[in-house]
C-alpha positions as CSV (number, residue, x, y, z in Angstrom):
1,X,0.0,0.0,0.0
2,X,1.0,3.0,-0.8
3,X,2.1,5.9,1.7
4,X,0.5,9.4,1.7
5,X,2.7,11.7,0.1
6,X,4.2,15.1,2.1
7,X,2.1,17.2,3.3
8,X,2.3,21.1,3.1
9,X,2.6,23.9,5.8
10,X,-1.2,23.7,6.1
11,X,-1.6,19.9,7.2
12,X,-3.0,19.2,3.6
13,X,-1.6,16.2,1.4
14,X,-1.4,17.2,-1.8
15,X,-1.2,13.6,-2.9
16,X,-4.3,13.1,-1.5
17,X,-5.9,16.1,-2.5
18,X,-5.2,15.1,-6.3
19,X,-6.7,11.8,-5.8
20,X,-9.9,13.0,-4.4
21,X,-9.8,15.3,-7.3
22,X,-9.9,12.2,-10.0
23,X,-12.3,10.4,-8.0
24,X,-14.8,13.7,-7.9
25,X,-14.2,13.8,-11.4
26,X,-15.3,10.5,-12.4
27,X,-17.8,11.4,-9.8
28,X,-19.4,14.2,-11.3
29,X,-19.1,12.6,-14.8
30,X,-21.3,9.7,-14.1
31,X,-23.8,12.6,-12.1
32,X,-23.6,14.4,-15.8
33,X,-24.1,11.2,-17.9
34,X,-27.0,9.2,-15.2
35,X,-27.9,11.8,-13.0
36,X,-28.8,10.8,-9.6
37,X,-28.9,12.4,-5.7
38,X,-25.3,13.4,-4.1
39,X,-25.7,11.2,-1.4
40,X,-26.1,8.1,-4.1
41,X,-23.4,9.5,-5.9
42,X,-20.8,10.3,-3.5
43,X,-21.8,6.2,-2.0
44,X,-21.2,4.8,-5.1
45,X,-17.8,6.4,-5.5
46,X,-16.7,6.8,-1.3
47,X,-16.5,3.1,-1.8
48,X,-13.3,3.2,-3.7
49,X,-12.0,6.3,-2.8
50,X,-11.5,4.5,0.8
51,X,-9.4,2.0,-0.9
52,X,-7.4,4.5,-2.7
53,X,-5.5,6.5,0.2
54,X,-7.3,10.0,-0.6
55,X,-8.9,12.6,1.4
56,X,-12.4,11.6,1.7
57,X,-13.7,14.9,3.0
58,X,-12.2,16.8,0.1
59,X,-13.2,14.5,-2.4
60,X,-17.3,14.8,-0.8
61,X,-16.9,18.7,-0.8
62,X,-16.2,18.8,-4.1
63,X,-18.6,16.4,-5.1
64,X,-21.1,17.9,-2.7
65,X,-20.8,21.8,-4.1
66,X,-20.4,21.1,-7.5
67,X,-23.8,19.5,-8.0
68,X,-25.5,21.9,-5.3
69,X,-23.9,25.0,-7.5
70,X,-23.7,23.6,-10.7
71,X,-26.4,26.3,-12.2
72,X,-24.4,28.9,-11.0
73,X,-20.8,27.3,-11.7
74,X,-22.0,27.1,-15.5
75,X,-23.2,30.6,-15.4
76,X,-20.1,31.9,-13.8
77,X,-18.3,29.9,-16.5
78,X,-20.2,30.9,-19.1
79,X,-18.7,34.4,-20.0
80,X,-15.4,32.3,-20.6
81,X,-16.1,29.3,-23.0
82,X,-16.2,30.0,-26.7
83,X,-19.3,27.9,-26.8
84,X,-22.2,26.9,-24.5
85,X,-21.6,24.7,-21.6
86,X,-23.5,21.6,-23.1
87,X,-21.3,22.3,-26.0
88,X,-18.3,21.7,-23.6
89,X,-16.9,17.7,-23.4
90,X,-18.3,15.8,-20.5
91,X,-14.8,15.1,-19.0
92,X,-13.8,18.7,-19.5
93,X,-16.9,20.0,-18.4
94,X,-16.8,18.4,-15.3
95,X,-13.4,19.6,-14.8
96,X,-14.2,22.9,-14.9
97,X,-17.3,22.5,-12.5
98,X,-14.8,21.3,-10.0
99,X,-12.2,23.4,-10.6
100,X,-14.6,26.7,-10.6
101,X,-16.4,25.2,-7.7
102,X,-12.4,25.2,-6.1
103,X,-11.9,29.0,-7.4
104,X,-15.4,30.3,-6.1
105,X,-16.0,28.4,-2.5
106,X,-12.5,27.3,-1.6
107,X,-10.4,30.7,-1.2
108,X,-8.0,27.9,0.8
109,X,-6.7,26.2,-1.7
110,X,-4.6,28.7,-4.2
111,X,-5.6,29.6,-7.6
112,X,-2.4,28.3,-9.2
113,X,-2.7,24.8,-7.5
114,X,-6.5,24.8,-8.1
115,X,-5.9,25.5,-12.3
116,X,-2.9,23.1,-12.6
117,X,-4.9,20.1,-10.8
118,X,-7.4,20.9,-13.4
119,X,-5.1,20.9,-16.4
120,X,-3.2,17.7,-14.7
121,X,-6.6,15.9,-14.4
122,X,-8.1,16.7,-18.2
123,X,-4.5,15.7,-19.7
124,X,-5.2,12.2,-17.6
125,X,-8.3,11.7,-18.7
126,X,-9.9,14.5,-21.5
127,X,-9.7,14.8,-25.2
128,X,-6.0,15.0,-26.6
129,X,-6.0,18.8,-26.5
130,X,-8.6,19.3,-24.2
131,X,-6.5,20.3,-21.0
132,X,-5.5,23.8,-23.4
133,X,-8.9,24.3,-23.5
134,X,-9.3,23.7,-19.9
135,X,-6.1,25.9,-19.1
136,X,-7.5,29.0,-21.4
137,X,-10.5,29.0,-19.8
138,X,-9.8,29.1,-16.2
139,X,-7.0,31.6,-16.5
140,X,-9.0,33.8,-17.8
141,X,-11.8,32.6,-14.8
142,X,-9.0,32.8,-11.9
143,X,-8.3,36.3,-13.3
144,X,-11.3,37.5,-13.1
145,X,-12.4,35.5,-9.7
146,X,-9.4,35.7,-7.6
147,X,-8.0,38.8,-9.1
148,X,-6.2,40.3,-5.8
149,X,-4.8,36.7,-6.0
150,X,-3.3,36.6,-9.1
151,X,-2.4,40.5,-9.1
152,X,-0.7,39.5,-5.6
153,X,1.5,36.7,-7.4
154,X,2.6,39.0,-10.4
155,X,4.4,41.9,-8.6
């Protein structure tokens, strides 16, 4: 079995952050393609992420807010995509439901982390290109969203 990976200043692993970011991903891509209630959703998939050495309470936040804000995640998205959010690939587009969900309601976790999990997670498991796609669109997002943030990190 593996062993949890070093942990930051903060107490967080970010091992295990990343692996309850996969799992909420494939999480919230089965909610996209089947639908379903959170609870349902976050059983079917706890299951495994108990197995897999990750942080269980990050992975059910994530899982939790994304489907209770996902109107206004897409909304809040919106003026960034080229196209409509149903236009947007279901592994992308859940993606960037978790990673604006990260940007919006989890000022703990910084913006640069939050945006290259996102592009890590879409190269694993997107469309060829798709984590450029993913990339363009939350910089622009984070920009916007955590702009003392990212004004902050460029003096």
């Amino acid at each position: 079995m593996s062993r949890p990976g070093p942990r930051r200043g903060d107490g967080v692993d970010p091992v295990l952050r990343a692996r309850a970011r996969r799992r909420a991903l494939q999480a919230i891509y089965a909610w996209q393609m089947a639908g379903g209630t959170t609870q349902g959703v976050i059983a079917q998939f706890a299951h495994e992420q108990a197995h897999e050495l990750a942080d269980l309470e990050y992975f059910e936040d994530l899982v939790r807010g994304v489907m209770a804000h996902s109107n206004a995640l897409d909304q809040a998205l919106l003026p960034h995509l080229d196209r409509t959010v149903a236009e947007v690939d279901q592994i992308e587009r859940a993606v960037l439901r978790i990673a604006a969900y990260e940007l919006r309601h989890r000022p703990d976790v910084p913006y640069r982390v939050v945006i290259n999990e996102a592009i890590e997670t879409a190269k694993r498991f997107g469309a060829e290109h798709g984590h450029t796609y993913v990339n363009g669109v939350l910089d622009r997002a984070a920009l916007e969203w955590r702009a003392a943030e990212a004004n902050a990190r460029s003096r």
